[in-house]
PDB file with SEQRES, HELIX, SHEET and CRYST1 records, atoms N, CA, C and O in Angstrom:
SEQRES   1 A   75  UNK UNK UNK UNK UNK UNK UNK UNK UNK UNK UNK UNK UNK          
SEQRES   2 A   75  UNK UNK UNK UNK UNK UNK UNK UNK UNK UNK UNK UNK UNK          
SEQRES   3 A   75  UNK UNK UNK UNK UNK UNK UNK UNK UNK UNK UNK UNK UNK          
SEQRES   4 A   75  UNK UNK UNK UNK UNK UNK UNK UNK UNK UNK UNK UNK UNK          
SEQRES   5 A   75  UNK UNK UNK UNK UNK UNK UNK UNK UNK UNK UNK UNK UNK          
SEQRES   6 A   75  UNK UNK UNK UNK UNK UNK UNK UNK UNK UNK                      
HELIX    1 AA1 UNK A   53  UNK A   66  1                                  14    
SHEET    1 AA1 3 UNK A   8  UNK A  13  0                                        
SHEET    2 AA1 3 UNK A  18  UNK A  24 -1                                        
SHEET    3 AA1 3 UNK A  45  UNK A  46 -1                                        
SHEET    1 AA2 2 UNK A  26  UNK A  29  0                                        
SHEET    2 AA2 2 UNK A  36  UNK A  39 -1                                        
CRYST1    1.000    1.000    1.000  90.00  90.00  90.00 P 1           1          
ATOM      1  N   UNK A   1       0.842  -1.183   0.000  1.00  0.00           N  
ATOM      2  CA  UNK A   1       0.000   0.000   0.000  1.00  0.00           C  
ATOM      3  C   UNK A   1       0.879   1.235   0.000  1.00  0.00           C  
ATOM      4  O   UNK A   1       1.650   1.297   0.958  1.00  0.00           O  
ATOM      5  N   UNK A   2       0.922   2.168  -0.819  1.00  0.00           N  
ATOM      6  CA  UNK A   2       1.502   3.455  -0.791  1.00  0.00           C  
ATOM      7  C   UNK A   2       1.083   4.449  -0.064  1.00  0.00           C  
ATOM      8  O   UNK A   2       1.617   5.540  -0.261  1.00  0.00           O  
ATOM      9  N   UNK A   3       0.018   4.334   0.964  1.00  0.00           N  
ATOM     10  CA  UNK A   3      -0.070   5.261   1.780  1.00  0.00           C  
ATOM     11  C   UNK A   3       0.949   4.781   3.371  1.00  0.00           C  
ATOM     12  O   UNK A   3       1.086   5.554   4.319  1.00  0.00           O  
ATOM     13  N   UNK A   4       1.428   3.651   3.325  1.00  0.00           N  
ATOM     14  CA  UNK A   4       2.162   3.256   4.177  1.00  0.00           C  
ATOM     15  C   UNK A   4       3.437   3.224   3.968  1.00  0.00           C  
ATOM     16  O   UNK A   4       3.717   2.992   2.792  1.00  0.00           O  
ATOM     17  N   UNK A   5       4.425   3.387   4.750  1.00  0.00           N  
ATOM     18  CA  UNK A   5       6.054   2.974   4.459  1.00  0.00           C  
ATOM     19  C   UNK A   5       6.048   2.291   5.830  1.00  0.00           C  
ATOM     20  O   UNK A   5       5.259   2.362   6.773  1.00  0.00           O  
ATOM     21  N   UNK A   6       7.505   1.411   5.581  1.00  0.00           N  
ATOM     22  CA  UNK A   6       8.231   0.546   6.704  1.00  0.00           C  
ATOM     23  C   UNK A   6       9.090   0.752   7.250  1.00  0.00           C  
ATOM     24  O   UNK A   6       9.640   1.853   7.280  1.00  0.00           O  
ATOM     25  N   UNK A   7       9.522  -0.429   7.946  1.00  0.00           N  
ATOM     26  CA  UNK A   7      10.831  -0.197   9.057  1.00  0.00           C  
ATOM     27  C   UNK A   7      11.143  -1.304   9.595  1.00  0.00           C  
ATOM     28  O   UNK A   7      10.166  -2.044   9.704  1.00  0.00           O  
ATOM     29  N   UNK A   8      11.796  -1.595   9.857  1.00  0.00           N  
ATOM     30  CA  UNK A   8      12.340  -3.238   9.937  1.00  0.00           C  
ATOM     31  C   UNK A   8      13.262  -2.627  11.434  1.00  0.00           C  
ATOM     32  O   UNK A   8      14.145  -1.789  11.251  1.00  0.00           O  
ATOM     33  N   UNK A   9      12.941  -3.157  12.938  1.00  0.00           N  
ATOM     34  CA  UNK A   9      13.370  -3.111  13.968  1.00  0.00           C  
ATOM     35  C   UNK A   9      13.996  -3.709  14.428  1.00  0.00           C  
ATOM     36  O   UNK A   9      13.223  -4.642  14.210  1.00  0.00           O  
ATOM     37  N   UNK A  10      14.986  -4.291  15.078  1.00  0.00           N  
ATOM     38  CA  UNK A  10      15.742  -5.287  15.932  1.00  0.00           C  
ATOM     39  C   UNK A  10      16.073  -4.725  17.348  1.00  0.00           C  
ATOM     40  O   UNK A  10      15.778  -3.567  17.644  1.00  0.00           O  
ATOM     41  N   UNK A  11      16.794  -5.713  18.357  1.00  0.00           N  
ATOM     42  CA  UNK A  11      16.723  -5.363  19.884  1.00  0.00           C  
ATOM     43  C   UNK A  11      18.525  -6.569  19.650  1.00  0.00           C  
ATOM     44  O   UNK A  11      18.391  -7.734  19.276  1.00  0.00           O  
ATOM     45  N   UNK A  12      19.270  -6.267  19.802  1.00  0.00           N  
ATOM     46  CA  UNK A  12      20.461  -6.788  20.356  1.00  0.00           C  
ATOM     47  C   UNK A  12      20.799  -7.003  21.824  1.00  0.00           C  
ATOM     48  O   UNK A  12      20.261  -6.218  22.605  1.00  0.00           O  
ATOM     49  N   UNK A  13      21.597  -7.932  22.326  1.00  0.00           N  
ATOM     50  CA  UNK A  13      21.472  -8.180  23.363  1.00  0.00           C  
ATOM     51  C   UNK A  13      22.825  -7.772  23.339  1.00  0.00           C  
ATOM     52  O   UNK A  13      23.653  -8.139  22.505  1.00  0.00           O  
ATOM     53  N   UNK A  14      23.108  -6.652  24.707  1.00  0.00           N  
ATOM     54  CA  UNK A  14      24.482  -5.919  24.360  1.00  0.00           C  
ATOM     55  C   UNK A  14      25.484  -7.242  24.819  1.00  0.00           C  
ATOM     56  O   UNK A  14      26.336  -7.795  24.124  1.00  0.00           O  
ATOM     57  N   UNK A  15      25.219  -7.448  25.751  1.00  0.00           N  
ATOM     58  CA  UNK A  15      26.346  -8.644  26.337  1.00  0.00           C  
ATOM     59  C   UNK A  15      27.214  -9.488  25.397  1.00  0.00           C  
ATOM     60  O   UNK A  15      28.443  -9.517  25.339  1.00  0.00           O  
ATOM     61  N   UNK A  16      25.985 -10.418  24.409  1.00  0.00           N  
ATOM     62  CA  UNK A  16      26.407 -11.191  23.222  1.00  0.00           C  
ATOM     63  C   UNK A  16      26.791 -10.943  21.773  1.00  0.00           C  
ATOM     64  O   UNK A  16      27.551 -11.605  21.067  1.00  0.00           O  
ATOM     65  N   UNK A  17      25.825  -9.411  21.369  1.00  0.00           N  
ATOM     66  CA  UNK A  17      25.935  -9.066  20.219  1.00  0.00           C  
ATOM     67  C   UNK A  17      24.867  -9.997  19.462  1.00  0.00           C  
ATOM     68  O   UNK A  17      24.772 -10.016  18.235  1.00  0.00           O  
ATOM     69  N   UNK A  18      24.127 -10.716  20.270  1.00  0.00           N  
ATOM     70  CA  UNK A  18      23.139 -11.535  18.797  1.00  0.00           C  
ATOM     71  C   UNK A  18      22.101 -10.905  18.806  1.00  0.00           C  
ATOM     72  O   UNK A  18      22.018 -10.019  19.657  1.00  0.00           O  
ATOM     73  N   UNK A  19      20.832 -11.144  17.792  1.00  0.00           N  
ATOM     74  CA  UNK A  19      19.700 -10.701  17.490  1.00  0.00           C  
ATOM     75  C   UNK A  19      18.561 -11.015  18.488  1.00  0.00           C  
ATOM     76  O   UNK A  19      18.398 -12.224  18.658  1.00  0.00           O  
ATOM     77  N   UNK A  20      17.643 -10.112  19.265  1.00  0.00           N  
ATOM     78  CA  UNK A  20      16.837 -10.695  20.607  1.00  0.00           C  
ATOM     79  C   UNK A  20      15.458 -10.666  20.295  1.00  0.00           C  
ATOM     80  O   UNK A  20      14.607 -11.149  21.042  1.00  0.00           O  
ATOM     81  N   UNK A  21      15.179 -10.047  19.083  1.00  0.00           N  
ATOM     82  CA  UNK A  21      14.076  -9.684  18.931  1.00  0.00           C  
ATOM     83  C   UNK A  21      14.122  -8.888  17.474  1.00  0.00           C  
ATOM     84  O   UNK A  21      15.137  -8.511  16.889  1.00  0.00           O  
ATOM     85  N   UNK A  22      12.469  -8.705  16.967  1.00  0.00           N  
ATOM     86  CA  UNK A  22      12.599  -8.119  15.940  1.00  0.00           C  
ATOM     87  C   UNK A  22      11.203  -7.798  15.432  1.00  0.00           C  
ATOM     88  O   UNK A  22      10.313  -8.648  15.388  1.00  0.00           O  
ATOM     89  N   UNK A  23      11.061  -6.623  15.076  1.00  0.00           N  
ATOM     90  CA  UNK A  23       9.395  -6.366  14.334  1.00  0.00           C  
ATOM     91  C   UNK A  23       9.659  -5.562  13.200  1.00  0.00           C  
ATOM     92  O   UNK A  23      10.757  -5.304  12.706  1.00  0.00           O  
ATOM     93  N   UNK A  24       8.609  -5.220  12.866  1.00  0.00           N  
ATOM     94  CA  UNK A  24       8.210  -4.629  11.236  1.00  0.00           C  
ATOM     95  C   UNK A  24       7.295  -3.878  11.891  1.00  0.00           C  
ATOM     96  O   UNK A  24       6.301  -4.429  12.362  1.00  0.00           O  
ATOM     97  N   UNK A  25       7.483  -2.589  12.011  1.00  0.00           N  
ATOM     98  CA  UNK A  25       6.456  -1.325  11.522  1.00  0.00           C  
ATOM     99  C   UNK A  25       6.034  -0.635  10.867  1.00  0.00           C  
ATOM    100  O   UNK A  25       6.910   0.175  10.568  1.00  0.00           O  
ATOM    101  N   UNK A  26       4.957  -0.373  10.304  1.00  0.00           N  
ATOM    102  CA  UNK A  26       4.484   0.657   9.442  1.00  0.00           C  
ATOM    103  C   UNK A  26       3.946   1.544   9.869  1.00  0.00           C  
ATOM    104  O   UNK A  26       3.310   1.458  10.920  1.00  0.00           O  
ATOM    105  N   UNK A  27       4.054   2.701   9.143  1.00  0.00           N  
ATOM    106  CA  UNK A  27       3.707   4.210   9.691  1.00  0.00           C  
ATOM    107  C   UNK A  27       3.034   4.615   8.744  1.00  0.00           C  
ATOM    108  O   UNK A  27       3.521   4.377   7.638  1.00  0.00           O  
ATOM    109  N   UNK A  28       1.435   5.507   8.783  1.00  0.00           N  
ATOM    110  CA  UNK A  28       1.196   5.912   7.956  1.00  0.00           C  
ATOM    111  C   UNK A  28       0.696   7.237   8.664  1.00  0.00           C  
ATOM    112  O   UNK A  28       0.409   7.457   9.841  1.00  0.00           O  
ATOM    113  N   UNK A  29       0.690   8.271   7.223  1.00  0.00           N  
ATOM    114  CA  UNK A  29       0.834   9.835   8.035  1.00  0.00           C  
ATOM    115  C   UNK A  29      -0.878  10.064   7.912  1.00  0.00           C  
ATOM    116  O   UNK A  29      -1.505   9.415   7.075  1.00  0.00           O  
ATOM    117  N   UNK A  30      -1.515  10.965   8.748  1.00  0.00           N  
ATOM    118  CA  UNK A  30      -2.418  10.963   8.788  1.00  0.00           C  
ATOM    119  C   UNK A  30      -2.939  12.463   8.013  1.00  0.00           C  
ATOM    120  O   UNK A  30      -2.189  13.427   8.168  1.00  0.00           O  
ATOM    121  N   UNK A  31      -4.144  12.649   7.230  1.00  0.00           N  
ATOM    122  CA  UNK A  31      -3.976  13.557   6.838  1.00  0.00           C  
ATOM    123  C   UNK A  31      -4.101  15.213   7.257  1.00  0.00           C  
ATOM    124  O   UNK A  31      -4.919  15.686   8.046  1.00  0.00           O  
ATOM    125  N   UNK A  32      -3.297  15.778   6.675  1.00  0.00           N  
ATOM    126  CA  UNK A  32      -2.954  17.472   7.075  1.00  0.00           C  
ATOM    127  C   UNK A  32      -2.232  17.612   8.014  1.00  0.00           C  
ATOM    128  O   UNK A  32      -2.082  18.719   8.532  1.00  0.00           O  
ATOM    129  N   UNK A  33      -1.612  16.510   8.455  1.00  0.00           N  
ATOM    130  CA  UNK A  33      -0.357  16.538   9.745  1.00  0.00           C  
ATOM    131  C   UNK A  33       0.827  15.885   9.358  1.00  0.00           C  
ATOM    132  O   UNK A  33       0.878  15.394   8.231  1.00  0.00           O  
ATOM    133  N   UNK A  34       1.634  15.818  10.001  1.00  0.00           N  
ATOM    134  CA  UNK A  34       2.827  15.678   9.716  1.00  0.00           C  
ATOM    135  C   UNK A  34       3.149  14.683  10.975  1.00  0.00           C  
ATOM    136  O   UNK A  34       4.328  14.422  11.217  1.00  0.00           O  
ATOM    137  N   UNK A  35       2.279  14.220  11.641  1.00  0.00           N  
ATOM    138  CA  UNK A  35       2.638  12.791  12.424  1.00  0.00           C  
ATOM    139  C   UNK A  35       1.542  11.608  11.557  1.00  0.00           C  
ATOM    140  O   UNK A  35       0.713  11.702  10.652  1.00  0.00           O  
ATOM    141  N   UNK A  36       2.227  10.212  12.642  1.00  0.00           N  
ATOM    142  CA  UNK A  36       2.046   9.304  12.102  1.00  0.00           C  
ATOM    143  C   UNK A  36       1.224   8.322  13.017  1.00  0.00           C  
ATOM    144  O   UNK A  36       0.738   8.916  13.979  1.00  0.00           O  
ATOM    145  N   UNK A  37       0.991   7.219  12.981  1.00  0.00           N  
ATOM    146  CA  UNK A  37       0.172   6.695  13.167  1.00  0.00           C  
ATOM    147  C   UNK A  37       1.261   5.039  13.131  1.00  0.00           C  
ATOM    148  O   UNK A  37       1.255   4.592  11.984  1.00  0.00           O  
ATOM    149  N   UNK A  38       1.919   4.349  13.896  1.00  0.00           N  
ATOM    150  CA  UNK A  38       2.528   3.206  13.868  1.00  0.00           C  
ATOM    151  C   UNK A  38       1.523   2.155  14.132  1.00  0.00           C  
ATOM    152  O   UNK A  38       0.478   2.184  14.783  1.00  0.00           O  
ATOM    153  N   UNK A  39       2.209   1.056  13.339  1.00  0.00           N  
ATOM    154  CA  UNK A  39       1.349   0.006  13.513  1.00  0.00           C  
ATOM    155  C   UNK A  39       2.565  -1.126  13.142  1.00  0.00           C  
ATOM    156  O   UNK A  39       3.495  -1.147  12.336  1.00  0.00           O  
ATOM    157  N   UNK A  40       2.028  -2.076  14.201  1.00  0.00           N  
ATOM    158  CA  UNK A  40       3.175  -3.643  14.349  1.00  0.00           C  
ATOM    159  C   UNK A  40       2.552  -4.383  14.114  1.00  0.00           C  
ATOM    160  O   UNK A  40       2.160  -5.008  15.099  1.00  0.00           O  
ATOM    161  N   UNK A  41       2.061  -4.816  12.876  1.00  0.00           N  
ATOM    162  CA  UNK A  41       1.093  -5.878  12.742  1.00  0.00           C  
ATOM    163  C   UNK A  41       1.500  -7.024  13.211  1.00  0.00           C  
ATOM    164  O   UNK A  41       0.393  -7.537  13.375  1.00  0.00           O  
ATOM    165  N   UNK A  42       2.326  -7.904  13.588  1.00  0.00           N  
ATOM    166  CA  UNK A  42       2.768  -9.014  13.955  1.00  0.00           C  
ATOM    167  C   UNK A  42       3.677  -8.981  15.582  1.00  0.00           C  
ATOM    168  O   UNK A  42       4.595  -9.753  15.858  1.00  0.00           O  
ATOM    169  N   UNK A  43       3.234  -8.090  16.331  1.00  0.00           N  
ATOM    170  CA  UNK A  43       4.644  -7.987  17.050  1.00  0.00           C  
ATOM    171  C   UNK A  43       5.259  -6.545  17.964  1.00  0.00           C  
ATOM    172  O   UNK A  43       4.465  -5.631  18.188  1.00  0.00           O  
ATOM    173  N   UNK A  44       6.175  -6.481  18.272  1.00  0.00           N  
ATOM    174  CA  UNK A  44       6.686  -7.028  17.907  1.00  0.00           C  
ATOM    175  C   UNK A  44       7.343  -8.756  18.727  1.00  0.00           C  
ATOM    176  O   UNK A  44       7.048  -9.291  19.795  1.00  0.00           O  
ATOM    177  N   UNK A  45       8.230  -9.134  17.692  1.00  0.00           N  
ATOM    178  CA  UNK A  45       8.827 -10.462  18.522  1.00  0.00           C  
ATOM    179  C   UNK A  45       9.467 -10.557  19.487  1.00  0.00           C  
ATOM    180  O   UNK A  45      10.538 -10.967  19.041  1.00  0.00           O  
ATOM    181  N   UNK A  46       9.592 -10.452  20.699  1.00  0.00           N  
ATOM    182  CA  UNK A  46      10.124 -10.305  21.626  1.00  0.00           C  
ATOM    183  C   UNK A  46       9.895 -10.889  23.327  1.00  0.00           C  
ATOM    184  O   UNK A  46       8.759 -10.934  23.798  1.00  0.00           O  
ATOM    185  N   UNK A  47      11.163 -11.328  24.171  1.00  0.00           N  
ATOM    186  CA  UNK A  47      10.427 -11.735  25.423  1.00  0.00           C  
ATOM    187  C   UNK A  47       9.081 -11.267  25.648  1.00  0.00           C  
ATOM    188  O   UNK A  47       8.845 -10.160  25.166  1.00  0.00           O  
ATOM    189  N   UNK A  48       8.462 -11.645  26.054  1.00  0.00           N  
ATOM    190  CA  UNK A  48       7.195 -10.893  26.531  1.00  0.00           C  
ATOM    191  C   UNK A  48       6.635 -11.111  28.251  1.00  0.00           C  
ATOM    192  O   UNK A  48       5.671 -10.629  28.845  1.00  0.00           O  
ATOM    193  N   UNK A  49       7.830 -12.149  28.732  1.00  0.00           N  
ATOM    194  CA  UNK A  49       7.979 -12.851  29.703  1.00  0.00           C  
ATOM    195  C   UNK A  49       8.812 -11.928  30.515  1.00  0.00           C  
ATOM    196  O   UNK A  49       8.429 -11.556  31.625  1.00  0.00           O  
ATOM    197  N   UNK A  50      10.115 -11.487  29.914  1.00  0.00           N  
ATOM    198  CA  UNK A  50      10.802 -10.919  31.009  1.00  0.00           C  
ATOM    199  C   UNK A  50      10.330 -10.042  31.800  1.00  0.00           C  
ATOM    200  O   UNK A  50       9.214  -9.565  31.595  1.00  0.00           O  
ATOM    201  N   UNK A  51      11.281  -9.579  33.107  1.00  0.00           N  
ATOM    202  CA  UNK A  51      10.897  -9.466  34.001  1.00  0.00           C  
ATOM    203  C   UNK A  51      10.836  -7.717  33.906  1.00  0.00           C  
ATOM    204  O   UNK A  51      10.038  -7.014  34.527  1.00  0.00           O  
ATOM    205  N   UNK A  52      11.789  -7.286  33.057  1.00  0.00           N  
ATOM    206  CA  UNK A  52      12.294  -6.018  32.651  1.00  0.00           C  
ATOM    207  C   UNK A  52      11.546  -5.556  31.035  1.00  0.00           C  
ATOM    208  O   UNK A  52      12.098  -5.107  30.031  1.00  0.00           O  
ATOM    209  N   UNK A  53      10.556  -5.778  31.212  1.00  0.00           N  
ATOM    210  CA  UNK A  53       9.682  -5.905  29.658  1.00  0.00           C  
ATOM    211  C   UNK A  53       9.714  -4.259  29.102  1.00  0.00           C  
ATOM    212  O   UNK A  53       9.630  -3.964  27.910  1.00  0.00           O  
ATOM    213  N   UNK A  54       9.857  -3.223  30.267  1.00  0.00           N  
ATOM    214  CA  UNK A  54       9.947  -1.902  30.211  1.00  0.00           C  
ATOM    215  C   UNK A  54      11.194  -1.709  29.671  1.00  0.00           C  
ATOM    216  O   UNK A  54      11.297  -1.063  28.628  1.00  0.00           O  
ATOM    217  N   UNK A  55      12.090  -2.139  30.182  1.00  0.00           N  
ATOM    218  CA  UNK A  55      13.544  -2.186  29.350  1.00  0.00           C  
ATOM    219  C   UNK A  55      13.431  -2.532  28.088  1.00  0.00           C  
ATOM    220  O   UNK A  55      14.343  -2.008  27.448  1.00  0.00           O  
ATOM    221  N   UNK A  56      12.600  -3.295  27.300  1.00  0.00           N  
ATOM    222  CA  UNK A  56      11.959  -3.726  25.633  1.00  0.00           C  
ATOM    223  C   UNK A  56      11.932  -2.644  25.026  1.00  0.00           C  
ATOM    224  O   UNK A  56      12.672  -2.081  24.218  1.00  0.00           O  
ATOM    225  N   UNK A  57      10.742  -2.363  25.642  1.00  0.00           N  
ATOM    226  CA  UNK A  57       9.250  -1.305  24.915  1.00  0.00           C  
ATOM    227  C   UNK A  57       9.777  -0.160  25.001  1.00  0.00           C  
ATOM    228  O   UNK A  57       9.486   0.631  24.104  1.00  0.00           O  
ATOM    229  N   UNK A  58      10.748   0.315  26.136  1.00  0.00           N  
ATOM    230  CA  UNK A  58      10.965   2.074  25.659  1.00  0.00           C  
ATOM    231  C   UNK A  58      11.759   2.582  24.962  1.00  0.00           C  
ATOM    232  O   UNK A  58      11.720   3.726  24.509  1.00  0.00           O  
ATOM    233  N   UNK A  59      12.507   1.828  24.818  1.00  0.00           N  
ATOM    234  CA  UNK A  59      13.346   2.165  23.277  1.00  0.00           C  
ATOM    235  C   UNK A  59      12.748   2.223  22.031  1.00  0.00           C  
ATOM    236  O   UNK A  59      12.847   3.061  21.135  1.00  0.00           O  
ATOM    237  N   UNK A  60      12.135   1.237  22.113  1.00  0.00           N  
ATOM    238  CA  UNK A  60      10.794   1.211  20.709  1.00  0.00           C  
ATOM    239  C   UNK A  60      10.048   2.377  20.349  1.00  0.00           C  
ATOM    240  O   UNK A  60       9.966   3.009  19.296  1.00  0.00           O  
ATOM    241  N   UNK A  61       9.376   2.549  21.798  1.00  0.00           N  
ATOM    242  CA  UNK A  61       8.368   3.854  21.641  1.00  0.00           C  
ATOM    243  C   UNK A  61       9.216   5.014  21.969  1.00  0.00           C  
ATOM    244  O   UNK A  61       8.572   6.036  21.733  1.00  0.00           O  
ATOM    245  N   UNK A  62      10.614   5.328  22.498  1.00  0.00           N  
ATOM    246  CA  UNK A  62      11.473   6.386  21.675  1.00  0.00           C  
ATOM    247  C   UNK A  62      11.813   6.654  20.714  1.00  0.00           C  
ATOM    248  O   UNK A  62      11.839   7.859  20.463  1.00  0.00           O  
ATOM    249  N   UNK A  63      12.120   5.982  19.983  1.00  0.00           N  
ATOM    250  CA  UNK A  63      12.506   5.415  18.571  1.00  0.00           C  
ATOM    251  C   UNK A  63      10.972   5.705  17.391  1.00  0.00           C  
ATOM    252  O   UNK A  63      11.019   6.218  16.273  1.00  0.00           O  
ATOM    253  N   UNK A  64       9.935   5.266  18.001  1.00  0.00           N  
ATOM    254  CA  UNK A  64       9.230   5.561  17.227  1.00  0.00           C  
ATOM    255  C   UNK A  64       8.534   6.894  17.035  1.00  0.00           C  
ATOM    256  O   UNK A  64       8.020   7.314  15.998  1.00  0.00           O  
ATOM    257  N   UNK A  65       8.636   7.683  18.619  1.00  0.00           N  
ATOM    258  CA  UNK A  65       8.311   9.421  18.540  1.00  0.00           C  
ATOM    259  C   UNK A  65       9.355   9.967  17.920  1.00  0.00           C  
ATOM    260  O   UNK A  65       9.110  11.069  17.429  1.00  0.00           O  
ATOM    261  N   UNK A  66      10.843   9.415  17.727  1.00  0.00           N  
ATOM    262  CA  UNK A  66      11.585  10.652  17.101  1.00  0.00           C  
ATOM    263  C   UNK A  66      11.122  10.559  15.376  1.00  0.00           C  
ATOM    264  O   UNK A  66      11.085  11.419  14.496  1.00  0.00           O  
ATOM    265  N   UNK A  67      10.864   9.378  15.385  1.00  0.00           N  
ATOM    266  CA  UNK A  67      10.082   9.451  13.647  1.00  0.00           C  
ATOM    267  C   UNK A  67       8.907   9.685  13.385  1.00  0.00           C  
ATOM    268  O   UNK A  67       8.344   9.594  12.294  1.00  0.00           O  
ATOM    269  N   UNK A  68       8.318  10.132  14.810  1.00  0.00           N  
ATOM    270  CA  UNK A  68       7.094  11.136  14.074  1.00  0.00           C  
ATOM    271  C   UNK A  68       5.603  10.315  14.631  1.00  0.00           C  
ATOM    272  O   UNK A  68       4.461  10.720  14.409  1.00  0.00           O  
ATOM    273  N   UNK A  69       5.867   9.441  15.173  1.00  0.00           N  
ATOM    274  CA  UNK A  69       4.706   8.804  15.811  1.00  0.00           C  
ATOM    275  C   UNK A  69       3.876   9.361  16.961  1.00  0.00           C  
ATOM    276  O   UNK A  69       4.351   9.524  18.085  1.00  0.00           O  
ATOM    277  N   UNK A  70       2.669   9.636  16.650  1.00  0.00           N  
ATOM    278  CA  UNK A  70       1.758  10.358  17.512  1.00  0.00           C  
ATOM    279  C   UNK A  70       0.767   9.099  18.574  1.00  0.00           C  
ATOM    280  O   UNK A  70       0.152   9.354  19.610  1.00  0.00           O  
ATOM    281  N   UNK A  71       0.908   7.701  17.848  1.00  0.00           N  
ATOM    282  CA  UNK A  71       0.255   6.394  18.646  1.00  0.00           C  
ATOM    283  C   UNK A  71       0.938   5.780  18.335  1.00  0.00           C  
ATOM    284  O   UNK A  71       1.840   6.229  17.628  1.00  0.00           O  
ATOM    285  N   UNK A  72       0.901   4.103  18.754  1.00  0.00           N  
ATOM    286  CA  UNK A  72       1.827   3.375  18.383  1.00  0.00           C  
ATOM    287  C   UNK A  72       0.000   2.295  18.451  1.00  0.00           C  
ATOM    288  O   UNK A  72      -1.098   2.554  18.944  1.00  0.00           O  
ATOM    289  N   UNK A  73       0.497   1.230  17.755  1.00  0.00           N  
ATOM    290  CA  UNK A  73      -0.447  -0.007  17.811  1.00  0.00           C  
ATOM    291  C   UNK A  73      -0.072  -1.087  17.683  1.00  0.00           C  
ATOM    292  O   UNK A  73       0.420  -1.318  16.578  1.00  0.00           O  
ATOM    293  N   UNK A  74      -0.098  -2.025  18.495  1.00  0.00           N  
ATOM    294  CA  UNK A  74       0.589  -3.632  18.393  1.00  0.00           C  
ATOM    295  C   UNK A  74      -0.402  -4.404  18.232  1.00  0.00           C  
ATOM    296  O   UNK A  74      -1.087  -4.635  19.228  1.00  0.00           O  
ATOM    297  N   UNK A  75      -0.805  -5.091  16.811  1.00  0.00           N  
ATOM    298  CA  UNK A  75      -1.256  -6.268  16.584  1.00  0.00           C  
ATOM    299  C   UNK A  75      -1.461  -7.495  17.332  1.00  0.00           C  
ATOM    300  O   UNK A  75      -1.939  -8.484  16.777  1.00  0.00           O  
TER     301      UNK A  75                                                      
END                                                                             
């Protein structure tokens, strides 16, 4: 869909350097504004168990206000 663009996310685990996690977001702008509207249709993939789940998610949803995200939505 061309009213949407992507973004391909990952979460590294600093200790090891391997891959911990990973989602796909799309953002679409809403009209006459200049924010966006995120959406994780699948995800994202990630502990959802740990104990530190806040340690996950706020990087994400930093990451996703500096690009303009006014909501975020997880599938």
């Amino acid at each position: 869909k061309s009213e949407w663009r992507s973004e391909s996310l990952g979460w590294i685990d600093e200790k090891t350097g391997q891959l911990v996690g990973a989602g796909l977001v799309l953002y679409r702008q809403l009209p006459k504004i200049k924010r966006y509207l995120a959406y994780l249709p699948e995800g994202p993939v990630i502990n959802w168990y740990a104990p530190n789940l806040d340690e996950w998610l706020q990087p994400m949803l930093t990451h996703l206000k500096k690009q303009g995200a006014f909501s975020v939505k997880m599938g």
